[in-house]
N, C-alpha and C positions, 0 to 999 in steps of 0.2 A: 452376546449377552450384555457388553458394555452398553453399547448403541441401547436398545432397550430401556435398560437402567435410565441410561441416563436422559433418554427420554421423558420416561417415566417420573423421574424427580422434577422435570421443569414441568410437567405435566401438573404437576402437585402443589406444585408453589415451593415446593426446595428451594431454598438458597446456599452457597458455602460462602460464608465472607469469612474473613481472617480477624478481625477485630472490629471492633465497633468505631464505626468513622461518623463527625459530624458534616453531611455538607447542606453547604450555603445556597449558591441560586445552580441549577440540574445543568450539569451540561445535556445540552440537546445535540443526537446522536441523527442521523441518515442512513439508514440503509440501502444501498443502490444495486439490485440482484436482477440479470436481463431474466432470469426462472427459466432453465433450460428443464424440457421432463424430464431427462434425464438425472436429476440430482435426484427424486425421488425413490431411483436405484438404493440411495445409502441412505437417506433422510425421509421421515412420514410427510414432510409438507418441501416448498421450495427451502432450498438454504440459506437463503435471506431471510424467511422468515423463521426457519430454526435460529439462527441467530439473536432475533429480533426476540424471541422466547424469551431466552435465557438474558439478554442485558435489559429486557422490562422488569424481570426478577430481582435486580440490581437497583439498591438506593442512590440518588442522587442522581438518577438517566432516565430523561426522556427522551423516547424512542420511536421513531417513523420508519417506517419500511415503506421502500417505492421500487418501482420494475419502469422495462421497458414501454408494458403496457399501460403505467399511469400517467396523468398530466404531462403533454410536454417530454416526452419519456423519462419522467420522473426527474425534468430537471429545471422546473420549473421557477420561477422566482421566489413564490413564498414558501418553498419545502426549504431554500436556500439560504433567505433569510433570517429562518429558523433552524440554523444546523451550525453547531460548532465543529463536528468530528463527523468525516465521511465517509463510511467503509462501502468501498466497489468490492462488488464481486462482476467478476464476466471471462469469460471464456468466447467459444464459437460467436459471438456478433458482436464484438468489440469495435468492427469496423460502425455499426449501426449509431454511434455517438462520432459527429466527425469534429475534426478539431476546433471549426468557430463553436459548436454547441460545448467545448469540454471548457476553452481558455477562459468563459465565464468564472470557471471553477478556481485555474488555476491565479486566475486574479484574485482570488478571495483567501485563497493562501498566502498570500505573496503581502498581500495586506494583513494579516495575521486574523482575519475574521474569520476561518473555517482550518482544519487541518484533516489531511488524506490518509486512509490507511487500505492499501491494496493488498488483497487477497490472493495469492497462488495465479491461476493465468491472466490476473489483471495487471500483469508487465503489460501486456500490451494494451489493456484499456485505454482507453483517448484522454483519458485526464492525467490519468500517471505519466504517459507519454512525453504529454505535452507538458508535466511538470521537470522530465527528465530532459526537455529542449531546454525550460530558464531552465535550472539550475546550470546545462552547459555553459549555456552563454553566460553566468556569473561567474563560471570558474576561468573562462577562458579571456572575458573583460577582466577580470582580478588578478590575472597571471602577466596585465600591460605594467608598463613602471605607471606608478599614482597620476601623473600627469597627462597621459596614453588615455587614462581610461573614460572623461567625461565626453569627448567626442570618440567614442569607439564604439564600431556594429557589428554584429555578427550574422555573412552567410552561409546558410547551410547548405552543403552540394548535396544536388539529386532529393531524388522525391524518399519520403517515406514508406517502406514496405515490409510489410507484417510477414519477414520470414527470416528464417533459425539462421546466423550466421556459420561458415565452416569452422571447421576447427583452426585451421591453420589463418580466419579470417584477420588483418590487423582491427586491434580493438577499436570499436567507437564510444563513447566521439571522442575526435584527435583532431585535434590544430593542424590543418593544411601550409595553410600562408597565412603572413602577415605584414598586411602593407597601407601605405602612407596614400591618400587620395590628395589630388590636389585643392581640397577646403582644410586639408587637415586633421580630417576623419582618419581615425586606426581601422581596416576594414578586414576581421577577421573570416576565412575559409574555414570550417569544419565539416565534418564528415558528422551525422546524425547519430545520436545514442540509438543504436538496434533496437534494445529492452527486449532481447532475449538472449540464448545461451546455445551453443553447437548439438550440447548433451541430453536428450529424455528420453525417459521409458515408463509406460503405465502401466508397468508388472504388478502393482501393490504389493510390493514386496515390504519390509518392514525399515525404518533408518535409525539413526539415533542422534541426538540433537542434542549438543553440548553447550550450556548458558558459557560466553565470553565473558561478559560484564555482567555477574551477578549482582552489582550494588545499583545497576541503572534503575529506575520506575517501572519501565516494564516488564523486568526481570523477577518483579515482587513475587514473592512467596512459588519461584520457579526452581526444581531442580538443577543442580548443577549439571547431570546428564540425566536424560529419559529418552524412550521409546516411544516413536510412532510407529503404530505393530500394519496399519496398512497404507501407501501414499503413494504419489508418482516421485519418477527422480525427474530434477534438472542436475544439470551437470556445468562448471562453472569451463569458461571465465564467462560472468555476466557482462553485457556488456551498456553499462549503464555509466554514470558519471560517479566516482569514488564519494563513497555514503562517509555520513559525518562521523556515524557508529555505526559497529557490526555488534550487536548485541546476540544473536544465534547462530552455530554453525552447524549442516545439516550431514550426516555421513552415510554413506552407504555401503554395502559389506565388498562392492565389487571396485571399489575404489572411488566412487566419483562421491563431491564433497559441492556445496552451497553453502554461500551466505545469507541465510535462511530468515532474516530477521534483522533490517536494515532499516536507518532515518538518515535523510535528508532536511537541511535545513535551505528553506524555498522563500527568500525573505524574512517573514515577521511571524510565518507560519511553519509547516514543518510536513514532511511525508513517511510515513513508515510503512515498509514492503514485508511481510510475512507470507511465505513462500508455501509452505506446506499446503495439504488437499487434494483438487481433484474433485470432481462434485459426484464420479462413483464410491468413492472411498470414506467411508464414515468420520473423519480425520476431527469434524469438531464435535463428535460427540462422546470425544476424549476431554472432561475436565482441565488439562494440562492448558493445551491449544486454546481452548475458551478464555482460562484463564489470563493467558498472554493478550488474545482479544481486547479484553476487559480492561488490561493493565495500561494499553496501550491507549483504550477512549479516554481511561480517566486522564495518563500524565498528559495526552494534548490536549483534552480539553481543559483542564484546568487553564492552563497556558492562554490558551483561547480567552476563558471567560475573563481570567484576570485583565486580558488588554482589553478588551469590550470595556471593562469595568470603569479602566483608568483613561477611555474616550471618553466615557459619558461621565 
């Protein structure tokens, strides 16, 4: 009946805003959806574009929605040049963006021109990915003493592959070696961020999801605990590079727990991972979930516009 509903109100032109806010110039918003037919299971259209619904109903966002099947597979120069905040979604053809098509992106974060916001199976998207390799290698050049780090590189062993680590797997990425070349160069070893987790199951079964940092921005007008009544589990340890905030933590009744709602700071930009969904399971056409969406375009975009501002 929710699902429905709450269709039905973005159908209409509903809005819920919490107060009356003034903004200045819109941040402009990207939606990146590969549209598996599959999400029409839980959503009347693709879930990109359910999405794209409800943040056009929102003041102060302008909103593009693009797929694999548009321009470029949607990743085109001027969709990019026009976008401060980029929410991927992708599941099943994540391999279908390969890493030279994704670093375009990730350069544009790293310069504080666009900021990432990845969707539930977009851990393994190629942009997230590839934003989870910098950030390694920032943590792992920053971890040299101050003098170490302006000629210091980092290789990564072994190739990239898109599958669940063991449980008992040592976490990535981790610092192999670290050694002295003969020009002088620091030449670090690491093992690759996986960006995924040992633990799933797409029972839809229900979690509960407790705000950590109720005062953060994206945390705005969120419950301290609420119910996602249907979702898939991951199960931690994730194996990604230690987020700057854990702003959600996700529970499940059989014991397995996620950090559900994660930023990264990637340079001048930033990335934020919200984990919940599943494109069977109707997860955003619960108010709550949107809401966090929403809270999440405004605080990086604002961030965004403001440096744009103070280039030009």
């Amino acid at each position: 009946m929710r699902h429905f509903l709450w269709t039905a109100l973005l159908l209409t032109g509903f809005t819920v805003i919490p107060e009356t806010r003034v903004f200045a110039d819109p941040i402009r918003v990207v939606i990146w959806d590969e549209q598996q037919p599959s999400q029409k299971q839980a959503y009347p259209e693709f879930l990109g574009d359910y999405i794209a619904a409800y943040l056009k109903q929102q003041p102060g966002l302008d909103v593009t929605s693009v797929s694999l099947s548009s321009k470029d597979k949607g990743l085109d120069p001027k969709t990019f040049g026009n976008c401060d905040v980029l929410i991927w979604w992708g599941h099943v053809r994540n391999r279908d963006i390969t890493p030279d098509e994704a670093m375009p992106i990730v350069e544009r974060i790293q310069r504080g021109e666009l900021s990432l916001i990845a969707l539930h199976s977009a851990h393994w998207a190629t942009p997230f990915v590839m934003a989870m390799h910098e950030r390694a290698k920032f943590d792992a050049i920053n971890g040299l003493p101050e003098a170490d780090r302006e000629k210091a590189r980092v290789e990564f062993l072994g190739e990239f592959v898109r599958r669940a680590p063991q449980r008992d797997a040592e976490l990535s990425p981790k610092v192999v070696s670290i050694k002295k070349s003969a020009d002088g160069t620091t030449v670090i070893q690491m093992t690759r961020p996986n960006c995924c987790f040992p633990g799933y199951r797409n029972d839809g079964k229900p979690s509960e999801m407790t705000t950590l940092l109720p005062d953060h921005p994206i945390a705005r007008d969120i419950p301290k605990k609420f119910t996602l009544a249907h979702t898939e589990m991951y199960d931690e340890p994730n194996h990604v590079p230690e987020p700057d905030a854990v702003i959600f933590r996700e529970d499940w009744k059989l014991g397995e727990h996620f950090r559900s709602g994660a930023v990264w700071n990637l340079g001048k930009g930033k990335v934020f991972y919200f984990r919940p969904g599943h494109e069977t399971h109707a997860v955003f056409t619960d108010p709550v979930p949107m809401t966090i969406v929403e809270n999440a375009v405004r605080w990086l975009g604002a961030d965004i516009v403001k440096q744009k501002a103070a280039r030009n």
